[in-house]
C-alpha positions as a printed Julia matrix, in Angstrom:
289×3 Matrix{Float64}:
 112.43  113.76  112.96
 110.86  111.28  115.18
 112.4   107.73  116.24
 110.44  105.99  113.92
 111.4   107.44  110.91
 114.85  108.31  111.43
 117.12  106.96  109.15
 119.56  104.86  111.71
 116.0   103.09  113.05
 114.43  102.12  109.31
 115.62   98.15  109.53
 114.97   98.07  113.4
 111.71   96.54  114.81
 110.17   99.91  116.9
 107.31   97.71  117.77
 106.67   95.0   119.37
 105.49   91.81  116.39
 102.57   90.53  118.86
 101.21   93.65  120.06
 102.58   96.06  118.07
 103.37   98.54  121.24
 106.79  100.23  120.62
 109.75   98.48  122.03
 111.64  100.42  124.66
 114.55   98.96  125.02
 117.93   97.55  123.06
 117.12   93.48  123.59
 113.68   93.99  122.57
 114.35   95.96  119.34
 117.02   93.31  118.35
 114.18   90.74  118.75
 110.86   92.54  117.87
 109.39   91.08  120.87
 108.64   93.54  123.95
 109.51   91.21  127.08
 106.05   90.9   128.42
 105.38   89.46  125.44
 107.87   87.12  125.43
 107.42   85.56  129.12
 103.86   85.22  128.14
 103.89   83.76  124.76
 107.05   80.97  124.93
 109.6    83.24  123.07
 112.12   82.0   125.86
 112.06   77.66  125.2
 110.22   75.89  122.44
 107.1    73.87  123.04
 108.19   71.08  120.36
 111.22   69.85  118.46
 112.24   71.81  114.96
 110.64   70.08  112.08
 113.61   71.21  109.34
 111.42   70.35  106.11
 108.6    72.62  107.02
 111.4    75.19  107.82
 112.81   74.73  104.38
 109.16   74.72  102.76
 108.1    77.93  104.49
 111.2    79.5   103.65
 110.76   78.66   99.89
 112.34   81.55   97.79
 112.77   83.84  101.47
 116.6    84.96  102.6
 117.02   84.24  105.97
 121.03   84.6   107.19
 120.59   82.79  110.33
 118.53   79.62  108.43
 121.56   77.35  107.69
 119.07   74.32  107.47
 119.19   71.62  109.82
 122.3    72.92  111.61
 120.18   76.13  112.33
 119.99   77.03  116.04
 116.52   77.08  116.98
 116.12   80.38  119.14
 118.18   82.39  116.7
 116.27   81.17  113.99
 113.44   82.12  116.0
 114.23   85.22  116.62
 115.72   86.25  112.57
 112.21   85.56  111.65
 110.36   87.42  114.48
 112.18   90.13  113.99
 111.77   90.31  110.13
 107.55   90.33  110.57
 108.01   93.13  113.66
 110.36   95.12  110.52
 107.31   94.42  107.68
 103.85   93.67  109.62
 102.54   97.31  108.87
 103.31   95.99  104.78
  99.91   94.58  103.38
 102.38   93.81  100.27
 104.45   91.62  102.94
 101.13   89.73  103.99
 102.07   86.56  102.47
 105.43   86.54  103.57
 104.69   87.16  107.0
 102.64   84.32  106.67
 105.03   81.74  105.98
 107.71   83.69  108.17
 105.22   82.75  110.77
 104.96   79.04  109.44
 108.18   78.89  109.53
 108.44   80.33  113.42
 106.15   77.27  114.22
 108.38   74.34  112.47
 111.49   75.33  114.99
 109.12   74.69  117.34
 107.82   77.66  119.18
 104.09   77.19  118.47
 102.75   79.16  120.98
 104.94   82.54  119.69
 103.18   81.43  116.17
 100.19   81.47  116.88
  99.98   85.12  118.88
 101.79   86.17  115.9
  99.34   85.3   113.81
  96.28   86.43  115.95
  98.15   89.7   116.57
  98.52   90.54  112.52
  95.16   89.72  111.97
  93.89   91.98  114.65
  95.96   94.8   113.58
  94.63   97.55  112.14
  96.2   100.09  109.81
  96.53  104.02  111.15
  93.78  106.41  109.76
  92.82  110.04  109.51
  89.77  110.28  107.57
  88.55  114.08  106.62
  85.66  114.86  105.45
  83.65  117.94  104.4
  80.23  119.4   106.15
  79.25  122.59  104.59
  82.17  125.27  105.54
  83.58  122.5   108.12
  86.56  119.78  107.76
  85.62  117.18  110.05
  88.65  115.18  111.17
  88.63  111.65  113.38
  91.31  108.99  113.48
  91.56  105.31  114.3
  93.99  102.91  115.75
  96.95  105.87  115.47
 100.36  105.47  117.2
 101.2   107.79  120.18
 103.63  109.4   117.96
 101.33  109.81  115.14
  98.61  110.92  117.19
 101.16  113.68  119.17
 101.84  115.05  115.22
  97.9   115.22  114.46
  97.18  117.24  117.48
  99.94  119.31  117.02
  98.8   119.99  113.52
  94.88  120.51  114.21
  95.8   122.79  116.89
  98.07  124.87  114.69
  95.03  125.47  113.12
  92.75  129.05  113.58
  89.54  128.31  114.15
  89.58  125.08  115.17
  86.7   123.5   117.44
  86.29  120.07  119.41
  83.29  117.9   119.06
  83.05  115.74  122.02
  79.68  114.05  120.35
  81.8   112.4   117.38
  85.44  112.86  118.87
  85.94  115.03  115.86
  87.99  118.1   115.3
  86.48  121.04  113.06
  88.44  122.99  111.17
  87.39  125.93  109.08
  87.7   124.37  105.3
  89.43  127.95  104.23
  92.09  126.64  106.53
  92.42  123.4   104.26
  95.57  123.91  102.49
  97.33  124.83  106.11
  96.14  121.67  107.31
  96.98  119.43  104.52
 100.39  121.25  104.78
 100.92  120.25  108.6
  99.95  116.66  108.16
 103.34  116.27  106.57
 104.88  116.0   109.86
 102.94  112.39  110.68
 105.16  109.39  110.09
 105.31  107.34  107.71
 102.51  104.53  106.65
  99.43  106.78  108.03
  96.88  106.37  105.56
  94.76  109.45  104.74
  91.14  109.27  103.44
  89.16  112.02  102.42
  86.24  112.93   99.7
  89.41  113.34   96.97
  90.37  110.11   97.72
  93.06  108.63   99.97
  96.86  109.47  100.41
  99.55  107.69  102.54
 101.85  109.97  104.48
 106.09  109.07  103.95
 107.24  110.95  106.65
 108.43  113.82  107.41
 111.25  114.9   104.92
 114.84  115.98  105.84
 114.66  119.71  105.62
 117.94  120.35  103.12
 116.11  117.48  101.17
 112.96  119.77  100.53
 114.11  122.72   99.88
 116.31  121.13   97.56
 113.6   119.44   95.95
 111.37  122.59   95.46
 113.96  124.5    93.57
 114.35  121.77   91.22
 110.68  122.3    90.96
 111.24  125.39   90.11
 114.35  125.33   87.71
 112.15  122.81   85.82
 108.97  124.84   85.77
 111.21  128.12   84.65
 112.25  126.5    82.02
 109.24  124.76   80.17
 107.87  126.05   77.19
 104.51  127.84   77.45
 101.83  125.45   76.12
  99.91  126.53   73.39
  96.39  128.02   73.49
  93.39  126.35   72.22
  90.52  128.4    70.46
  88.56  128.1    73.69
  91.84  129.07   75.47
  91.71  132.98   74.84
  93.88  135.83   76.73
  93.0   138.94   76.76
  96.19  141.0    77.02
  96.54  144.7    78.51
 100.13  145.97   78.17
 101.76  143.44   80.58
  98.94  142.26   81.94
  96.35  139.76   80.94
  93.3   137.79   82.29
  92.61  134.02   81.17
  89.83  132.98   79.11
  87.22  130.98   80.61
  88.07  127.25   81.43
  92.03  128.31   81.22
  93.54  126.11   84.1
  97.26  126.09   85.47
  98.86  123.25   83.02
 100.92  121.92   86.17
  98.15  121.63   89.01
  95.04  121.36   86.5
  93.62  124.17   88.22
  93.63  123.05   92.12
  96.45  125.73   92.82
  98.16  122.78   94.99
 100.99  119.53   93.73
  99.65  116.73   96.12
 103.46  115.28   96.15
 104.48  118.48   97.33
 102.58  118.65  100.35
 105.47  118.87  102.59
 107.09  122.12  101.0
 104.98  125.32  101.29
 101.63  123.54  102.21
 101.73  121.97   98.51
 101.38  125.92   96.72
 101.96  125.19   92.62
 105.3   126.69   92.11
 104.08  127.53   88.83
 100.99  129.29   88.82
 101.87  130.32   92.64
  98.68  128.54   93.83
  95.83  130.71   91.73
  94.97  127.89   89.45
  95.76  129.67   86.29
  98.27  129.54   83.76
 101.13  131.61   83.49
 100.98  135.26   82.22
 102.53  135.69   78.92
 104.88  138.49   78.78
 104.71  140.88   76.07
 108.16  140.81   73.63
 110.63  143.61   74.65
């Protein structure tokens, strides 16, 4: 499990809030602000004296332990509220917050901090694979990735057979019989890296604790051992042969709708359907003893 997503680091800043590099050391993680950063941009003395109502109006309906209104210290104000956008910048859903946690960074009075703040969320731009298909080809680039989320791409495109480098696009090629593999080994990228492809578009969460999974896919399995078989339509007909069978035409697995692979399940056994063991199609029905 990576620094980033293990579970002592998830309500520490690993990047820095103004230019989102990750933060290297202990002082910088406890303020979200790399120390380049904060020589540069006035993180070290305000530029103007703390206006306390536009503290209280930014922090409207926000909890903030170190605000204590006007007998707030300044600088660890400052520094509560820095921190919280270098926990949540990544968060569209925290976009509005962030912008009055930054309003609120410019009434204690250190403007200049504010403002890169602001200029530094708005240049920000969120981590992307995008995969797309050409003929018997996956096609797979990637934009504005961290180094740790780029290491875990290239380790899973070159875990791949068959896999060629197009220096033209900056594109890998993978074989598209080799999709499911792939899919499989994205699992390992950290959490927040969105994922587009011609399905649609899928945010990774990290990779999962492996006791956790395996747990997880025999409750999967308990579940799916248990359910009822569902019953046949007239178009739905199975021709049986002893103990065998062979599905009517348009049968599909009732769990996967036919794709062979659980999306959710990415991370355990490449996503395979635990119950239709990644055909497509339903289950046999046994003949009675």
């Amino acid at each position: 499990m990576s620094y980033e997503n293990a579970t002592s680091t998830l309500l520490l800043a690993t990047h820095c809030a103004v230019c989102h590099r990750a933060l290297r050391d202990a002082e910088s993680v406890e303020r979200g602000v790399g120390p380049d950063c904060a020589q540069n941009y006035g993180y070290d003395a305000a530029q103007t004296a703390p206006r306390w109502l536009l503290v209280d109006l930014a922090l409207d309906g926000i909890t903030v332990e170190a605000y204590k209104g006007v007998s707030s210290d300044p600088k660890t104000l400052a520094n509560a509220l820095v921190h919280r956008v270098a926990l949540q910048f990544r968060d569209e859903a925290k976009t509005e917050e962030n912008g009055r946690l930054i309003a609120a960074i410019r009434a204690t009075g250190f403007t200049t901090l504010a403002d890169k703040l602001a200029e530094g969320i708005k240049e920000w731009k969120r981590p992307e694979i995008q995969v797309a298909l050409e003929g018997d080809k996956l096609v797979v680039t990637s934009s504005a990735l961290s180094d740790v989320a780029f290491a875990a791409l290239l380790a899973a495109v070159r875990a791949v057979p068959g896999r060629k480098w197009d220096a033209g696009r900056k594109a890998s090629l993978l074989p598209v019989v080799e999709k499911r593999r792939f899919w499989g080994l994205l699992q390992s990228l950290p959490a927040g890296v969105l994922i587009k492809s011609t399905k649609g578009e899928y945010t990774t969460q990290g990779p999962k604790d492996p006791a956790v999974a395996a747990a997880e896919a025999q409750a999967e399995r308990d579940a799916i051992a248990s359910e009822p078989e569902a019953p046949k339509s007239e178009e739905q007909v199975a021709h049986r042969h002893g103990n065998s069978w062979a599905p009517g035409h348009g049968e599909k697995c009732g769990r996967c709708g036919g794709s062979g692979v659980l999306r959710e399940f990415m991370h355990i056994e490449s996503g395979r359907c635990f119950r239709c063991e990644g055909t497509g199609l339903p289950r046999p029905h046994r003949k009675a003893a």
